[in-house]
NULOTI-557554 format. One line per 10 residues: number of its first residue (from 1); their letters; for each residue x, y, z of C-alpha. Coordinates in nm, 3 decimals. Layout:
<koldrens>
NUM) a) X:Y:Z | ... $
</koldrens>
This chain:
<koldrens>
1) xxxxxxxxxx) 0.524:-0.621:-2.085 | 0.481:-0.581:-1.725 | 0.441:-0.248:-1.713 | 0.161:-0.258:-1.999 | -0.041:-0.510:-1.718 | -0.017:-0.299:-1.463 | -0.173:0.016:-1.615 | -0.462:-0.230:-1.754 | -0.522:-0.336:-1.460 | -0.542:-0.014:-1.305 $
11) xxxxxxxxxx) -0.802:0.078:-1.620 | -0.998:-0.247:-1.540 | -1.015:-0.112:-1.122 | -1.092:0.224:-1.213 | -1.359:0.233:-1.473 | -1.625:0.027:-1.262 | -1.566:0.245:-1.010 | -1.585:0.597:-1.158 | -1.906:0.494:-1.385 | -2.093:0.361:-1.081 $
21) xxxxxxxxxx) -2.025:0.697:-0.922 | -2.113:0.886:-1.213 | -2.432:0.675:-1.169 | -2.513:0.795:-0.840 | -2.469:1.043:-0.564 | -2.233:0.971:-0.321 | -2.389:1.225:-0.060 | -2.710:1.061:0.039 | -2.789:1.102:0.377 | -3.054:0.888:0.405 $
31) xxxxxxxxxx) -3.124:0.561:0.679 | -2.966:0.371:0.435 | -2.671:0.166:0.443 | -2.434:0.249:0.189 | -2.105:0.012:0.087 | -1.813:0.061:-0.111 | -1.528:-0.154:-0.201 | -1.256:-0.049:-0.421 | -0.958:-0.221:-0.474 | -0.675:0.019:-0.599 $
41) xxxxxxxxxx) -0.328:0.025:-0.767 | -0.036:0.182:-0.587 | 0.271:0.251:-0.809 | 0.559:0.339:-0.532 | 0.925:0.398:-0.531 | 1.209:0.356:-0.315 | 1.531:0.613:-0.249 | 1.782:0.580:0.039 | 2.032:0.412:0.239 | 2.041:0.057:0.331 $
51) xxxxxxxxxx) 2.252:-0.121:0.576 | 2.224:-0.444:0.796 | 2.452:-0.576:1.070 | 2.857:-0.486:1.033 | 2.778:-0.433:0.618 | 2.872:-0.133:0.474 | 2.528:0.107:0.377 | 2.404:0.053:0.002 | 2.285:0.341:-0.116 | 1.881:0.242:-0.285 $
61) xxxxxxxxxx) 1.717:0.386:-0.621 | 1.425:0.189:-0.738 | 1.136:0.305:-0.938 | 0.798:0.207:-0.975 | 0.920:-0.014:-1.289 | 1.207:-0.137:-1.062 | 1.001:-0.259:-0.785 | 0.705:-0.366:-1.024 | 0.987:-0.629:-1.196 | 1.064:-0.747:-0.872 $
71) xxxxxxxxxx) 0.688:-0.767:-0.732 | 0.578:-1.146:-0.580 | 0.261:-1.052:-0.494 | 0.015:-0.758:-0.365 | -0.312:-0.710:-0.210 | -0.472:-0.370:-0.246 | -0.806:-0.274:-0.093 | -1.034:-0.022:0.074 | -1.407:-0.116:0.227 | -1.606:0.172:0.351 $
81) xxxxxxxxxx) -1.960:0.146:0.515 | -2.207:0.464:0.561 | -2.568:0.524:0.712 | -2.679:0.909:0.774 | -2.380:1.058:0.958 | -2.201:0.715:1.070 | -1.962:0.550:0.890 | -1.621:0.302:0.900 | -1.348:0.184:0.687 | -1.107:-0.084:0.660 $
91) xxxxxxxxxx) -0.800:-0.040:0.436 | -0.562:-0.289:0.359 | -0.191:-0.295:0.141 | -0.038:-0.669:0.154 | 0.315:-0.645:-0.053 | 0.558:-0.900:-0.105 | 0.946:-0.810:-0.309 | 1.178:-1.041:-0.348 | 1.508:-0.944:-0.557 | 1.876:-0.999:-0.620 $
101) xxxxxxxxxx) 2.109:-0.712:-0.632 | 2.485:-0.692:-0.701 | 2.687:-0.445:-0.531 | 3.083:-0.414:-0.540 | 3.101:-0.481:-0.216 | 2.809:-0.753:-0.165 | 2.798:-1.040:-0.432 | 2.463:-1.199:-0.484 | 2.228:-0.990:-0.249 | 1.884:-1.147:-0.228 $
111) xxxxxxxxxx) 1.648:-0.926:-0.046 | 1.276:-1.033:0.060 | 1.080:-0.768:0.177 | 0.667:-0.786:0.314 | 0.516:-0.506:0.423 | 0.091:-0.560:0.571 | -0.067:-0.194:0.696 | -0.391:-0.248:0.803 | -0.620:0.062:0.899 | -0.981:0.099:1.080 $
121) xxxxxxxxxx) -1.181:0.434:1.049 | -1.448:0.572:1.185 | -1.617:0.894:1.100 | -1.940:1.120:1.149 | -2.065:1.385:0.877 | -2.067:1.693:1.063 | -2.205:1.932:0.769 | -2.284:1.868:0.397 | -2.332:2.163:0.168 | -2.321:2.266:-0.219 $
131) xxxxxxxxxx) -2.480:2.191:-0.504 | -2.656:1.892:-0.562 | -2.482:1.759:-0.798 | -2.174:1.872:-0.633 | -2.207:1.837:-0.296 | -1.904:1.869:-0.044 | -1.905:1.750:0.297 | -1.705:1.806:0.634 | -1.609:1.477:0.809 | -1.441:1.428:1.173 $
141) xxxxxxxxxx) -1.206:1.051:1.138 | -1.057:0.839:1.413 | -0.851:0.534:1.338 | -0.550:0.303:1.407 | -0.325:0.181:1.195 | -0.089:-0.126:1.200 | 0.199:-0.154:0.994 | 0.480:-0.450:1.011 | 0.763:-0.484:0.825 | 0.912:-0.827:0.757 $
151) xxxxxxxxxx) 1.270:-0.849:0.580 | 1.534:-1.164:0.522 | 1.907:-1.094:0.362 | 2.095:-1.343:0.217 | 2.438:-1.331:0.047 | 2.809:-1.339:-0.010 | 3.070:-1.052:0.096 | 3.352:-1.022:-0.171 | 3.563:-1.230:0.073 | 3.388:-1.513:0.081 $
161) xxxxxxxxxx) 3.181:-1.477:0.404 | 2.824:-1.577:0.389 | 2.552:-1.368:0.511 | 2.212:-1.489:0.594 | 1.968:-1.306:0.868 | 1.633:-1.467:0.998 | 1.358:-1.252:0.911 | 1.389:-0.943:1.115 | 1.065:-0.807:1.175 | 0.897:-0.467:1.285 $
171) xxxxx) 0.622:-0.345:1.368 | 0.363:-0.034:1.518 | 0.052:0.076:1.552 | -0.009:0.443:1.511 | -0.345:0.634:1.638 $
</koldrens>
């Protein structure tokens, strides 16, 4: 089923990638521009605590498989852009989860949870060395990163009382 898709998928991402690399060294250093994309497969989980308003904490346990079921939507990608020493990136993880839990104390939970991070890089080669067909290289980064959280709980406490938030959302940039 699902699960099935998602590792042929990740097949179908990684096999263009690895035989163009095979193809060609990564290390040139040349006055060349040199691009990458590569979109890419992240298989997460989720374990913890949970609690919203005056409700009492749920305690959370969801697998890959669990949060793969209950997957709208993701975008997964990574651009990178190189000349001699110089380079940048871009990386960017769009998720949206939507489910329905049942709890003793909660009846008909609906949770919709997006996540965006989106990252900027820059970088200069400071040394390359090895072999050639090995080579390894020693790289100095700067970046930011934004990340915002956007969730929405809807549902119905065992005593009848109805329960439904506005999206709450959060959000950071880190250095």
């Amino acid at each position: 089923g699902r699960l099935a898709t998602a590792a042929a998928m990740l097949l179908a991402m990684t096999l263009p990638t690895w035989a163009r690399a095979q193809d060609r060294p990564t290390a040139a250093m040349d006055d060349q521009w040199h691009f990458d994309i590569a979109p890419y497969f992240w298989m997460p989980g989720v374990r913890g605590d949970v609690g919203v308003a005056n409700l009492p904490p749920v305690s959370v346990d969801a697998s890959f498989s669990d949060l793969f079921e209950n997957l709208d939507l993701a975008l997964l990608a990574r651009f990178q852009a190189r000349k001699n020493r110089f380079g940048f990136a871009a990386d960017l993880v769009w998720m949206n989860l939507g489910a329905q839990a049942v709890d003793t104390q909660v009846v008909d939970l609906s949770v919709d949870f997006r996540q965006l991070v989106v990252e900027g890089i820059g970088f200069y080669r400071l040394a390359s060395g090895g072999r050639a067909d090995n080579p390894a290289h020693l790289d100095v980064l700067a970046g930011v990163r934004y990340l915002t959280v956007r969730t929405r709980l809807k549902g119905e406490t065992t005593g009848g009382a109805a329960y439904d938030t506005s999206f709450q959302d959060l959000d950071w940039v880190d250095a």
